[in-house]
C-alpha positions as CSV (number, residue, x, y, z in Angstrom):
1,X,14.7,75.3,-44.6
2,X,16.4,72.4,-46.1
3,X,16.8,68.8,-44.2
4,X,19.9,69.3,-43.4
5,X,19.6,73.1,-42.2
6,X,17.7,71.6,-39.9
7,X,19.3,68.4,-38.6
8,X,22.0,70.7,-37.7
9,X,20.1,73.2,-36.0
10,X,18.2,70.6,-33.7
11,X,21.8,69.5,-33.3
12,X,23.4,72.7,-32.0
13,X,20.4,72.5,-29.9
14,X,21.0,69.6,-28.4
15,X,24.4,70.1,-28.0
16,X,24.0,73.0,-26.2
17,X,21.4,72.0,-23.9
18,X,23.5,68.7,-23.0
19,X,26.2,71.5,-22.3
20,X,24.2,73.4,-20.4
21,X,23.3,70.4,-18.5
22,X,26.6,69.2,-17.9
23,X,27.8,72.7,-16.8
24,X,24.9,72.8,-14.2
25,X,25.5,68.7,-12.8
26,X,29.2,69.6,-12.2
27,X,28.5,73.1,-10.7
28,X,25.9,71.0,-8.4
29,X,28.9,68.4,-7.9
30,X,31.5,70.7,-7.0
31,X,29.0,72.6,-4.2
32,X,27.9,69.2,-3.1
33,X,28.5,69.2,0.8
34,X,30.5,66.0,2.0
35,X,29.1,65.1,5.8
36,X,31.8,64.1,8.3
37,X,30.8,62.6,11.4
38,X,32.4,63.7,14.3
39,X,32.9,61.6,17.9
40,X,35.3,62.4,20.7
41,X,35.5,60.6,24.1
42,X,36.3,63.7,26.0
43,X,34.3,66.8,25.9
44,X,34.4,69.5,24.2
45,X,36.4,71.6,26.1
46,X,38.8,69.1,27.0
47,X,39.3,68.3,23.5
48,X,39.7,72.5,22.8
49,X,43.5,72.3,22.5
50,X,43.8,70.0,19.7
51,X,40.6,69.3,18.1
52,X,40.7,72.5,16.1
53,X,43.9,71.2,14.6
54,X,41.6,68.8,13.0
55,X,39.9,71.3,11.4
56,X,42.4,74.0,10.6
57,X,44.4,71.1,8.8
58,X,41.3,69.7,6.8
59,X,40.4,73.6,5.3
60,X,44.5,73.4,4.2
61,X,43.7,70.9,2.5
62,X,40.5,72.2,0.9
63,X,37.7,71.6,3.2
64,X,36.0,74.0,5.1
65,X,32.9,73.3,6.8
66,X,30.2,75.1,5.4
67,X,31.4,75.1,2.1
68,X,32.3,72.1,0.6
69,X,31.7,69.9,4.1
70,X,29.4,69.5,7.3
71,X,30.5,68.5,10.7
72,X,28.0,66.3,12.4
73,X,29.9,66.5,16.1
74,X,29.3,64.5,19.7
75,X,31.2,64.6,22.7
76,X,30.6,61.9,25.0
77,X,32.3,63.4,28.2
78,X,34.2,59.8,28.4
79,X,30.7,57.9,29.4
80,X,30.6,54.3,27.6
81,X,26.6,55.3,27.1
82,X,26.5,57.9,25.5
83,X,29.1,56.9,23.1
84,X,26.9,53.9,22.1
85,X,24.0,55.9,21.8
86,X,25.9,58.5,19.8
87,X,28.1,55.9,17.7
88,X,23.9,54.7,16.7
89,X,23.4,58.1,15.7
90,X,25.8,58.6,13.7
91,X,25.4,55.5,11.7
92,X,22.0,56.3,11.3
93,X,22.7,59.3,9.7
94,X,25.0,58.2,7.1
95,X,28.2,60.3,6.6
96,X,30.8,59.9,4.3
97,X,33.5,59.4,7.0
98,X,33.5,59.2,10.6
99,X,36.7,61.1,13.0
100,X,36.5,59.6,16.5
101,X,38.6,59.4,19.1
102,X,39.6,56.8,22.1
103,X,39.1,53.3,22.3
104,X,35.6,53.3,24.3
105,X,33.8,55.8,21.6
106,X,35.9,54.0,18.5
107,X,34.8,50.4,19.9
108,X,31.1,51.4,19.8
109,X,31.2,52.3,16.3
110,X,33.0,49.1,15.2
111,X,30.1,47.4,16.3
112,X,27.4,49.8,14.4
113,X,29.2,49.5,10.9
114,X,31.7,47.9,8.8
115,X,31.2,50.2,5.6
116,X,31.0,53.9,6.8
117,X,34.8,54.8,6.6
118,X,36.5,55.1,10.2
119,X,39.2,57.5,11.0
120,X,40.4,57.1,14.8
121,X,43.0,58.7,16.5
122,X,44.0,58.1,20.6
123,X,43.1,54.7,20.5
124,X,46.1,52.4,22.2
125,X,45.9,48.9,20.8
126,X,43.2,48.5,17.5
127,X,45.2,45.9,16.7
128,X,43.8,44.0,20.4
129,X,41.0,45.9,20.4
130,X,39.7,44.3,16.8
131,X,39.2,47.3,15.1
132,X,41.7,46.3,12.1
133,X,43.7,43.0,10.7
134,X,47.0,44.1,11.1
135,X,48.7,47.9,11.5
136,X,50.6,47.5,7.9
137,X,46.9,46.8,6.1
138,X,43.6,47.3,8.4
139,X,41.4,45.7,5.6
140,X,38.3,46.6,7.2
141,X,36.5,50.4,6.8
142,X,38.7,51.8,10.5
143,X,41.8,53.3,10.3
144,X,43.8,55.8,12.6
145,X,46.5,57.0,14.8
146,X,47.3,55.0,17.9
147,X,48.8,57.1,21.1
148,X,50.9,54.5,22.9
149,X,52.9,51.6,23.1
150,X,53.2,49.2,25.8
151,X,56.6,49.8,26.9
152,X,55.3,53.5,28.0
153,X,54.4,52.4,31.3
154,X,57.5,51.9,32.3
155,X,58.5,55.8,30.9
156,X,56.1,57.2,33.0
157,X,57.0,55.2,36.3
158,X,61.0,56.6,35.6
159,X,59.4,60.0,35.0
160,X,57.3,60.2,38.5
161,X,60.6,58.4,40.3
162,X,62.7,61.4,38.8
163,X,60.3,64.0,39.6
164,X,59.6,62.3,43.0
165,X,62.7,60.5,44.1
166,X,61.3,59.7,47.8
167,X,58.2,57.4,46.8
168,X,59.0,53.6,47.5
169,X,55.3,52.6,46.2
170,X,53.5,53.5,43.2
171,X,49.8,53.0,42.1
172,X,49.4,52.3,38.4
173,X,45.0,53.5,38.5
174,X,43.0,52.8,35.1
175,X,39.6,51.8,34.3
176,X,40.0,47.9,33.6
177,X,36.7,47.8,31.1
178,X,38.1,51.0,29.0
179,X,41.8,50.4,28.9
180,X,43.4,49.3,26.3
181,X,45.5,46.3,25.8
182,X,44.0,43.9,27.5
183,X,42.7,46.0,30.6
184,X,45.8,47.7,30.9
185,X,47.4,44.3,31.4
186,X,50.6,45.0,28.8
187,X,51.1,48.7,30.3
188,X,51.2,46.9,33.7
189,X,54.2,44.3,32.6
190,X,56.3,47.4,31.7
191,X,55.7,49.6,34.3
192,X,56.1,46.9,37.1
193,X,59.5,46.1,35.3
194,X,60.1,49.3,35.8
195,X,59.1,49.6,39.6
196,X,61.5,46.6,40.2
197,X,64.6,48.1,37.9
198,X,64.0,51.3,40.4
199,X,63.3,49.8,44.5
200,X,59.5,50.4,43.8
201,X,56.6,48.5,45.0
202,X,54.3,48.1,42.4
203,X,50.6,47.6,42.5
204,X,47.5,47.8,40.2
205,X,44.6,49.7,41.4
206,X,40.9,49.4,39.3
207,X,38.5,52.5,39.7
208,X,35.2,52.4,38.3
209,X,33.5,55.2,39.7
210,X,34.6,59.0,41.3
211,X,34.0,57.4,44.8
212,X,36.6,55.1,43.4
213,X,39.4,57.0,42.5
214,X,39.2,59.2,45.7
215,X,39.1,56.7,48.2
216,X,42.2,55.0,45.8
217,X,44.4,58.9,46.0
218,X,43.2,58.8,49.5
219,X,45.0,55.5,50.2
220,X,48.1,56.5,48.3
221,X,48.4,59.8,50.3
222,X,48.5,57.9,53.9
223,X,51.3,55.7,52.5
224,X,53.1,58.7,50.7
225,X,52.9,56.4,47.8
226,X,52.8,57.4,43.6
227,X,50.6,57.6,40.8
228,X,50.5,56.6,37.4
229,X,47.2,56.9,35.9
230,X,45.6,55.8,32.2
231,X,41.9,55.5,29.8
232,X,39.6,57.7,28.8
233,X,37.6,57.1,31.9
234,X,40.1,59.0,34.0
235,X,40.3,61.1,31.6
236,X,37.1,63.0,31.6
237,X,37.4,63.0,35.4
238,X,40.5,65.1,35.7
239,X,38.6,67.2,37.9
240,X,38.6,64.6,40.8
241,X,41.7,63.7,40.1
242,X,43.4,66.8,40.1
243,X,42.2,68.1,42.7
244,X,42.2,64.5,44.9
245,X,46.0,64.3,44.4
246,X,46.5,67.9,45.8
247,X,44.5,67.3,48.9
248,X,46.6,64.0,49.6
249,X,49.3,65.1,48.8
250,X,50.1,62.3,45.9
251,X,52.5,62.9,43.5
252,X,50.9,61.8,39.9
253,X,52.4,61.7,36.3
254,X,49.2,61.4,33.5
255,X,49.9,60.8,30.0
256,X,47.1,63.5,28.6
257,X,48.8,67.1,28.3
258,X,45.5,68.2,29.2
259,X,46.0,67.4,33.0
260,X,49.2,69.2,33.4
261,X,47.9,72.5,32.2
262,X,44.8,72.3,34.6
263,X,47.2,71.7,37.5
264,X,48.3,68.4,37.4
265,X,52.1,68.0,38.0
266,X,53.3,66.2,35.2
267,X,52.0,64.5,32.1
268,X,54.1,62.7,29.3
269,X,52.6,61.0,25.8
270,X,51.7,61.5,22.1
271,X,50.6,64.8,21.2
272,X,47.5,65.2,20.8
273,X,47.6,68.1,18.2
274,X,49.7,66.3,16.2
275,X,48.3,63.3,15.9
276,X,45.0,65.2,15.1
277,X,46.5,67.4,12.0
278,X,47.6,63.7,10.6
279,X,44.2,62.3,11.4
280,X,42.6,65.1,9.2
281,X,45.1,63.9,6.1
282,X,43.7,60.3,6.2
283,X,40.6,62.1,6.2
284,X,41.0,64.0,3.5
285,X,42.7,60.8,1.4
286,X,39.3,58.7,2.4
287,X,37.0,61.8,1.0
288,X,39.3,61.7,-2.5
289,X,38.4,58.3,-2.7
290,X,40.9,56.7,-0.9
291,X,40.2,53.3,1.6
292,X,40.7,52.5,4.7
293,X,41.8,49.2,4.3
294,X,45.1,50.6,2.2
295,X,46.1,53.1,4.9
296,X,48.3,51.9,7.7
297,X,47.7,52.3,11.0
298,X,50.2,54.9,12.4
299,X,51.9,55.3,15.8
300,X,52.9,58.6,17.7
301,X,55.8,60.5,16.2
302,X,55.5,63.4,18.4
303,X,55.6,63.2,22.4
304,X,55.1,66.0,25.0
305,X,56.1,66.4,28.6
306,X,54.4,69.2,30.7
307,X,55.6,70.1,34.2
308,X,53.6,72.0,36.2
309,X,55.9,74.2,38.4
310,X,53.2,75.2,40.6
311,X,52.2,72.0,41.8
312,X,55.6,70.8,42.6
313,X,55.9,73.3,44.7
314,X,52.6,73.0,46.4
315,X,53.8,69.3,46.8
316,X,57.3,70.0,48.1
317,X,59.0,68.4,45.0
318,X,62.1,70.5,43.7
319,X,62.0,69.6,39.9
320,X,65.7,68.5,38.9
321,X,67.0,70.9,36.3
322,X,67.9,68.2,33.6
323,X,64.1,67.5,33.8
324,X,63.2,70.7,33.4
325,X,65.5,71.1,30.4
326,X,64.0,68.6,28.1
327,X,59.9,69.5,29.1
328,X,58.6,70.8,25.7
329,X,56.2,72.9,28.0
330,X,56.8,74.3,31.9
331,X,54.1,75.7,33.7
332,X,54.8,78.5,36.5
């Protein structure tokens, strides 16, 4: 065989081995499983409703967990320690991108890492909270959806007046070391604007603990007085709630859909589905390479008010028919 014969058969060789090679990195590459962390302040079948619009929306846009992705998933049941000792977790393991949702499961986190990409969603004021530099541009590794505004106190306290014309004193009831914006303290400003707008006495009532929050219904019920409640903590205690506010006989408006369709009688805020389906875009961005830092924080642009029909009655409340008209959901 002559010198060159040969050169150019090692050549083709080579060339076909690094081909091979190649062929078999990329084909590795493109089975490679991406690891998304998963942490919800709620529990699992609370969060049944609208955490799967998470995941439906994520396989449209090409992941589907098992495939190209893993979800690593906690549910904290809305207690403060297990979301720290999840949040450690979770670091620990390393995931691409972490979802989580509420303020007390997202501030945890915060704390644990500034370089695993954050995706949050139901979390009132990050801004206040410290979880980015401004809404426009977060800078940091967390982004997300926020659920309210301020101002919304003062909705719901016009919503429970509506619903319940007769109440001349309302309870605004939140968790003081899980609320947002500043313990609750810029929800308060517009929902006691609102008490004085509509003949009202307003107070703020802190609960802590399930002995808490029934003494608190208790109270209300002996002074046939109104309820607005908000956080995470009450949250994961609708249970009491619920079934509290029935006994007593308290009228109550929530801002999770989740309490009107377990018996609540009315609940008004940001939908939760929604917001999780856009929550699984940013996702998806951050996995294609995208950072946090360069995606704006965004605010609700879907709301939902669920009246639960059955509950008014059992109250005595005769639901006016112009509220009734604009519900996006009545229960019967």
């Amino acid at each position: 065989m002559h010198r060159r014969e040969f050169n150019c058969g090692v050549a083709g060789a080579l060339t076909g081995a690094c081909s091979l090679t190649l062929r078999t990195a990329s084909a590795q590459q493109a089975t490679k499983l991406r690891r998304i962390g998963v942490l919800m302040g709620s529990s699992e079948s609370d969060s049944s409703t609208y955490f799967p619009a998470f995941v439906d929306e994520l396989a449209r846009l090409g992941w589907t967990d098992g495939r190209n992705v893993r979800f690593d998933q906690r549910w904290t049941n809305g207690d403060p320690n297990r979301a720290s000792i999840f949040a450690a977790e979770l670091i620990r393991s390393q995931p691409d991108v972490i979802f989580c949702s509420s303020t007390a499961v997202t501030a945890p986190l915060h704390r644990e890492t500034s370089t695993i990409p954050i995706v949050f969603a139901i979390v009132s004021d990050p801004l206040g909270s410290g979880f980015v530099a401004s809404l426009r541009r977060p800078g940091g590794n967390i982004t997300g959806f926020t659920n309210v505004e301020a101002a919304i106190g003062g909705k719901w306290l016009n919503l429970l007046k509506e619903i319940a014309p007769s109440i001349k004193r309302a309870a605004f009831m939140l968790n003081p070391e899980t609320a947002a914006f500043g313990g609750g303290k810029q929800f308060l400003a517009s929902f006691e604007v609102a008490a004085r707008s509509l003949g009202i006495e307003p107070v703020a009532m802190p609960v802590r603990s399930d002995a808490e929050i029934e003494t608190t219904i208790a109270a209300l019920g002996a002074e046939q007085a109104g309820l607005v409640e908000y956080s995470s903590f009450l949250a994961a205690r609708l249970g009491t709630i619920i079934s509290s506010t029935a006994r007593h006989n308290v009228p109550a408006i929530y801002e999770n859909p989740l309490f009107a369709r377990r018996g609540a009688l009315i609940a008004y805020g940001a939908s939760f589905t929604d917001m999780f389906r856009r929550a699984a875009g940013y996702v998806d961005r951050i996995l294609r390479g995208e950072r946090p830092a360069d995606l704006p924080v965004q605010t609700p642009t879907k709301f939902e008010m669920i009246i639960n029909l059955k509950t008014a009655k059992a109250l005595g409340l005769a639901v006016p028919p112009s509220l009734l008209a604009t519900a996006d959901e009545v229960i019967e």
